[in-house]
C-alpha positions in Angstrom: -40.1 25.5 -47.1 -40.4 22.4 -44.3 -40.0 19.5 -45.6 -42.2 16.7 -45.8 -42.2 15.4 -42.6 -44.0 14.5 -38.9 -42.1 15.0 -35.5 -43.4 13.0 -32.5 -42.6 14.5 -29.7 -42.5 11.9 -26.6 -40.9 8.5 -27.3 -43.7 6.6 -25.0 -45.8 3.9 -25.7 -47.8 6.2 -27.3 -45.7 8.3 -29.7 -43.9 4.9 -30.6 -47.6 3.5 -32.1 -47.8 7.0 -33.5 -44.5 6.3 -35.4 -45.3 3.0 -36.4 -48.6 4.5 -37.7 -47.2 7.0 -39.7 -44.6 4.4 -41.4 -47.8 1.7 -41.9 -49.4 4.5 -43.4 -46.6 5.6 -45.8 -46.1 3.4 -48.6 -42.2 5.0 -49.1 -40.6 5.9 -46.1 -38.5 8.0 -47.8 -41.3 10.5 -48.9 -42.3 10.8 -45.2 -39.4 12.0 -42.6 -41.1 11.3 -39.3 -38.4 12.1 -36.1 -39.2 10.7 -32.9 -38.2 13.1 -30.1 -37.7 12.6 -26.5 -35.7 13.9 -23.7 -35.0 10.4 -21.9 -35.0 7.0 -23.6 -37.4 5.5 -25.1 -40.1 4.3 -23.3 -38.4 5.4 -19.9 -41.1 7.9 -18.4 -44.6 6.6 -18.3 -44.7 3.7 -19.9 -41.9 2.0 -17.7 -44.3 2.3 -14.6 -47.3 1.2 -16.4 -49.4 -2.1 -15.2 -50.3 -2.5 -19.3 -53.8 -4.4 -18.4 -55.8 -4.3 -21.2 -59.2 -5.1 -21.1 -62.1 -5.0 -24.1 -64.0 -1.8 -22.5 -65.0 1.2 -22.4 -67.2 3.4 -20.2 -68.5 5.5 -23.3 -69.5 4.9 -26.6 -65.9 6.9 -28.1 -64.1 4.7 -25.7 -65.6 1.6 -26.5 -65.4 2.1 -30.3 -61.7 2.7 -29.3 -61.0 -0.5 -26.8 -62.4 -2.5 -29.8 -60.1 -1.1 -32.1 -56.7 -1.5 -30.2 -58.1 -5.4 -28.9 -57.9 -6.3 -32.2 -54.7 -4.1 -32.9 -52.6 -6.0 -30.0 -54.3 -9.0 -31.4 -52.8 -8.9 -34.7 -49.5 -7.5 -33.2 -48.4 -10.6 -31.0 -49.7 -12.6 -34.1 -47.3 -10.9 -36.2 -44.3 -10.7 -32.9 -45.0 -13.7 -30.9 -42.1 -12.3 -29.1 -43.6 -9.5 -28.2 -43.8 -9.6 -24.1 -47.8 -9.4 -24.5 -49.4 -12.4 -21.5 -52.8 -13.7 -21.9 -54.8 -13.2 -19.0 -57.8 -14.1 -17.7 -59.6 -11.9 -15.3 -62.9 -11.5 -12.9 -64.7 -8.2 -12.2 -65.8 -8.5 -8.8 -69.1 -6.0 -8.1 -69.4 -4.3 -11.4 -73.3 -4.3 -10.9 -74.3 -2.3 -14.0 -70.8 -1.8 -14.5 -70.4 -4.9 -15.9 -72.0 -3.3 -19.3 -68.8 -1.4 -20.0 -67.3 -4.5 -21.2 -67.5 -5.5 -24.9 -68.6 -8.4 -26.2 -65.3 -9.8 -26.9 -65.2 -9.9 -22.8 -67.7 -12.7 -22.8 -68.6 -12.0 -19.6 -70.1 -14.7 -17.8 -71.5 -15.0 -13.8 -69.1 -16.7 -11.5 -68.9 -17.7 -7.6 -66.4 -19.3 -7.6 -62.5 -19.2 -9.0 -60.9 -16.3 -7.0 -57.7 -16.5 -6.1 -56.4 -17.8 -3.0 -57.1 -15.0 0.2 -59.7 -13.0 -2.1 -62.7 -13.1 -1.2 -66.7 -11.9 -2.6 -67.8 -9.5 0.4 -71.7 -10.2 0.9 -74.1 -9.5 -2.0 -71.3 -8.9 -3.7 -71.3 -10.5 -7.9 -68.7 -11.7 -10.1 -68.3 -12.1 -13.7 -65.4 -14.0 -15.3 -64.3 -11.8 -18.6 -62.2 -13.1 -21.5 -59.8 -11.5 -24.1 -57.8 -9.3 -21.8 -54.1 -9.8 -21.3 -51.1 -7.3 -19.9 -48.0 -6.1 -21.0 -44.4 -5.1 -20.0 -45.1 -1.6 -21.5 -41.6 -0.7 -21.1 -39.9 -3.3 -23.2 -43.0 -3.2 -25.8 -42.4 0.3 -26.4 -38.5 -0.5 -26.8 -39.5 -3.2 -29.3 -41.5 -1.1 -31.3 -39.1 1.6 -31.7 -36.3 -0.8 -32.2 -38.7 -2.3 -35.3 -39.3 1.3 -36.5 -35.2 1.8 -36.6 -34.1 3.1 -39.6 -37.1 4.1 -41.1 -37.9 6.6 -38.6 -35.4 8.3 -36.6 -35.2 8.4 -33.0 -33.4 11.1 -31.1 -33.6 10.4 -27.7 -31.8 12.2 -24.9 -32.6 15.8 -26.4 -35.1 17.8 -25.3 -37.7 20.0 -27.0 -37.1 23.4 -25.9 -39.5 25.5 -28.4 -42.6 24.9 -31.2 -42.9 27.6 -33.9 -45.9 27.3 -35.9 -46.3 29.4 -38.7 -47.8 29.1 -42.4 -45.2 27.0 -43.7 -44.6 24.6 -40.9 -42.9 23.8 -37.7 -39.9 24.7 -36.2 -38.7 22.1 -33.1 -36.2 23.9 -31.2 -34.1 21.2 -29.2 -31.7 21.6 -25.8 -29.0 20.9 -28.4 -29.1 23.8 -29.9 -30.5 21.3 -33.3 -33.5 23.4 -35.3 -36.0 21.1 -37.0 -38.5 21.9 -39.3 -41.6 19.6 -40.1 -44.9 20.5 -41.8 -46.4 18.6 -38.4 -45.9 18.1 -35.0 -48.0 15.6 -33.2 -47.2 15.8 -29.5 -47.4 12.9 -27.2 -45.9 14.3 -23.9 -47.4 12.0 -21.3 -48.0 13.4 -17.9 -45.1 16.3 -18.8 -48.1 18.8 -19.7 -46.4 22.1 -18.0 -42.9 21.8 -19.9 -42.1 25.2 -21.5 -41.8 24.5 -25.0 -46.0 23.5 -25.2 -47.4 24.4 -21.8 -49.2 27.4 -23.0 -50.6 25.9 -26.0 -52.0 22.6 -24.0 -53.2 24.8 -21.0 -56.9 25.6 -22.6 -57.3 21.6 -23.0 -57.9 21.5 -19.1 -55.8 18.2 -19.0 -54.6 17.5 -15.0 -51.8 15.6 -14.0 -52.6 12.8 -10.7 -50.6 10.7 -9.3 -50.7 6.7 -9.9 -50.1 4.0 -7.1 -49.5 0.4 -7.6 -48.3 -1.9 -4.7 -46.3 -5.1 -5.0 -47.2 -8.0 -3.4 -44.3 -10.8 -2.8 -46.5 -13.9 -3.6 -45.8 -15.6 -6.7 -48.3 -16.1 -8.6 -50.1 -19.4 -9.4 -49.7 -19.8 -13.6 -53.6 -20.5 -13.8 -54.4 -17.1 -11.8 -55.9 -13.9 -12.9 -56.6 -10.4 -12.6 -59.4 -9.4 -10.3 -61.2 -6.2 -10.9 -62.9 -4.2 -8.6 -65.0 -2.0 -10.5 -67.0 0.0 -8.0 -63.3 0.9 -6.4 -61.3 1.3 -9.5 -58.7 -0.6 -8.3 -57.8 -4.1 -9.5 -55.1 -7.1 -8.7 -52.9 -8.3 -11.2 -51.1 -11.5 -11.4 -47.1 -10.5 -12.9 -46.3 -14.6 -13.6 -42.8 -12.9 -15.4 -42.2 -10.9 -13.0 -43.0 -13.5 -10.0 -45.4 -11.3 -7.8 -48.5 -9.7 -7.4 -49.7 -6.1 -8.4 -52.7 -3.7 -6.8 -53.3 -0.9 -8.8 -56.1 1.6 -6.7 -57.6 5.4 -7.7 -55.2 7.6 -5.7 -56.6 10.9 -5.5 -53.3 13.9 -5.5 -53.9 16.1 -8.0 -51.6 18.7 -10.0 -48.6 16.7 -9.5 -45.3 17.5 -11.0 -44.3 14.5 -13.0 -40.4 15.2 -12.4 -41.0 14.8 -8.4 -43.2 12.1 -8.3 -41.8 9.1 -8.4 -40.1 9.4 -5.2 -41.4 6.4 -3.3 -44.1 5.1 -1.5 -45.8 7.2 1.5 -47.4 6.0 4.8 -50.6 7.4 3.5 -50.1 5.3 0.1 -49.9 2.5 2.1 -53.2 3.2 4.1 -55.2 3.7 1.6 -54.5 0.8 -0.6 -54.3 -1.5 2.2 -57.3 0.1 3.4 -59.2 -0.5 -0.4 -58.1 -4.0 -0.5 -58.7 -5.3 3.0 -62.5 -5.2 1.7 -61.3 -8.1 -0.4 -58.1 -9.7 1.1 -57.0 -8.6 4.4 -54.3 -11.1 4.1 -53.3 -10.0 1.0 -53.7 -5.8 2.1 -51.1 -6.8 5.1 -48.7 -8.0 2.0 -48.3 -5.0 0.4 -45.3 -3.4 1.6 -43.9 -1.8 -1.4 -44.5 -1.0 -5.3 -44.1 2.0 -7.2 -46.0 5.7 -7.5 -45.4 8.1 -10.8 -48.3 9.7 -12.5 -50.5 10.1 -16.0 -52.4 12.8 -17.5 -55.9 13.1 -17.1 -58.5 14.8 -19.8 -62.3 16.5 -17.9 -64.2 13.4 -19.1 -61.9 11.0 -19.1 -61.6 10.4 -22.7 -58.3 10.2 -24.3 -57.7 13.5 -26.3 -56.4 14.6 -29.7 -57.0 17.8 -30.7 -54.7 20.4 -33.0 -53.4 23.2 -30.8 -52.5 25.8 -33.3 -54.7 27.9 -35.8 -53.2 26.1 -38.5 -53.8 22.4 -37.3 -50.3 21.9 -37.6 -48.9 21.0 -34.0 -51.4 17.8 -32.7 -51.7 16.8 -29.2 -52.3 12.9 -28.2 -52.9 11.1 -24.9 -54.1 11.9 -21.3 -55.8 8.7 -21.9 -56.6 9.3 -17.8 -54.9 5.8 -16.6 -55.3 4.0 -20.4 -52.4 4.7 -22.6 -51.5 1.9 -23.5 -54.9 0.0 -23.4 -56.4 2.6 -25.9 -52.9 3.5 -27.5 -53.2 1.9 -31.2 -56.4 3.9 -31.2 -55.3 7.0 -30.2 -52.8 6.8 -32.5 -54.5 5.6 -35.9 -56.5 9.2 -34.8 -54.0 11.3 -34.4 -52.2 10.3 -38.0 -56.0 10.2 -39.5 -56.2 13.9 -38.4 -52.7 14.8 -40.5 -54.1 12.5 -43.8 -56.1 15.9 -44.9 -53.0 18.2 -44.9 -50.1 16.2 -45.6 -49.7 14.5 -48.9 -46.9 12.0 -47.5 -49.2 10.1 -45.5 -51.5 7.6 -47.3 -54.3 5.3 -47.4 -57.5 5.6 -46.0 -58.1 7.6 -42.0 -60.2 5.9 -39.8 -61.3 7.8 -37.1 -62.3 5.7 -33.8 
């Protein structure tokens, strides 16, 4: 017989708000095991090359019903952990034309001309909207925070690998590189970009998730405290201002495909270069010449570009969360009140009452 319990596999931003979920959700820890597994350290794939911009939008009605949730979410978070490294930020969307409707109404939006940063300017016929209620995050040392606030209710095995899931009628058998053998009545996986790993590739493969690679360029100019983020809607790119981090960040759409998540963060490219130089030169050429380094990993990507969670298994008992497509952590509270709302029917350790967003 398994026993009462959830395994989270992937210790990322988002299977660390699954855990905390599942313990918010339990009124007794000790009548829920849950066992955070990953093969690296928390927070250390991912989520440590993550820009964390969030934002109060979505560009469907799922994804807007989810942006609402997890604003409010983070909201409530940094009141409860004003230590938590969460910044304010203010932001303009620079020609978002009927873009502009993506944003909720906590956004506020409201028409600008003025109040760009220094070196970025509208190009002609261009229109700007100044949005409120967005702010970013140091994902990496968020998702540390929250697992070591989870510590010792739920455990975290980190460094050990999942090498096999058994599903059967009773449960879940992990299999770990250890040689360890847990069993769970549920298994909600949360593997970021690391779709293709043996253990789960076979049972992920009809969800037609693709991996692409993610480009963000640092720009050495400190930031002024009153600046920004500008957004460039009709690029999918944006700037952001990293005051703790004392310089500048362009994020663009890079467009490589299929990438393998273990070889790609192997440094910038000539051709990286180009093209974000070449994207924001429409804005900033003095600012596109500035870009000389940053970092390039990559995130899994659903067909419509909605974050997914969907059982994988006849018996609803392994769970797969995320390829958010670029959103993780923006959408990650909501992804993750949805994935422990989908277990509430089956197992009687997890109470109170699922919303599904």
């Amino acid at each position: 017989m398994a026993e009462p319990g959830v395994v989270v596999v992937g210790a990322g931003v988002i299977g660390c708000l699954i855990a905390r979920e599942l313990a918010v959700r339990v009124p007794e820890p000790e009548s829920l095991r849950v066992t955070v597994l990953d093969r690296d350290a928390a927070g250390a794939g991912a989520s440590r090359r993550s820009a964390g911009l969030h934002l109060p939008r979505g560009s469907s009605e799922r994804t807007r019903r989810m942006s609402a949730y997890s604003h409010a979410y983070y909201a409530d978070l940094k009141h409860r952990q004003p230590g938590l490294p969460i910044y304010p930020v203010g932001a303009i969307v620079v020609d978002g034309g009927e873009l502009i409707t993506r944003y909720l109404p906590q956004a506020a939006p409201v028409p600008v001309i003025d109040g760009l940063p220094s070196d970025v300017a509208l190009p002609a016929a261009a229109r700007a909207w100044r949005i409120g209620g967005g702010h970013y995050c140091d994902v990496y040392r968020f998702t540390q925070a929250l697992a070591l606030r989870l510590r010792p209710a739920v455990t975290f095995l980190e460094g050990v690998a999942v090498t096999d899931l058994l599903p059967d009628s009773d449960g879940v058998e992990v299999r770990c590189g250890t040689g360890a053998r847990l069993t769970a009545s549920s298994v909600i996986l949360a593997p970021g970009p690391w779709l293709a790993a043996p253990a789960w590739r076979d049972l992920v493969a009809p969800l037609g998730l693709r991996v692409k690679r993610v480009v963000a360029l640092h720009i050495e100019r400190r930031p002024d405290p009153a600046d920004g983020a500008v957004l460039f809607d009709n690029d999918d790119a944006f700037l952001l201002p990293l005051a703790h981090r004392g310089h500048w960040l362009f994020s663009f759409s890079c467009r490589e495909w299929d990438v393998d998540p273990d070889g790609a963060a192997t440094g910038l490219t000539a051709a990286h270069l180009d093209a974000a130089r070449d994207c924001l030169r429409r804005y900033s050429p003095a600012l596109a010449d500035a870009c000389r380094g940053g970092q390039v990993f990559c995130d899994a990507y659903s067909p419509d570009g909605e974050p997914v969670i969907r059982p994988l298994d006849p018996g609803g008992r392994i769970i797969f969360a995320g390829a958010a497509s670029g959103s993780g952590y923006r959408l990650g509270p909501a992804i993750a009140a949805e994935a422990v709302a989908s277990l509430a029917h089956r197992n009687e350790g997890v109470a109170g009452d699922p919303q599904h967003v």
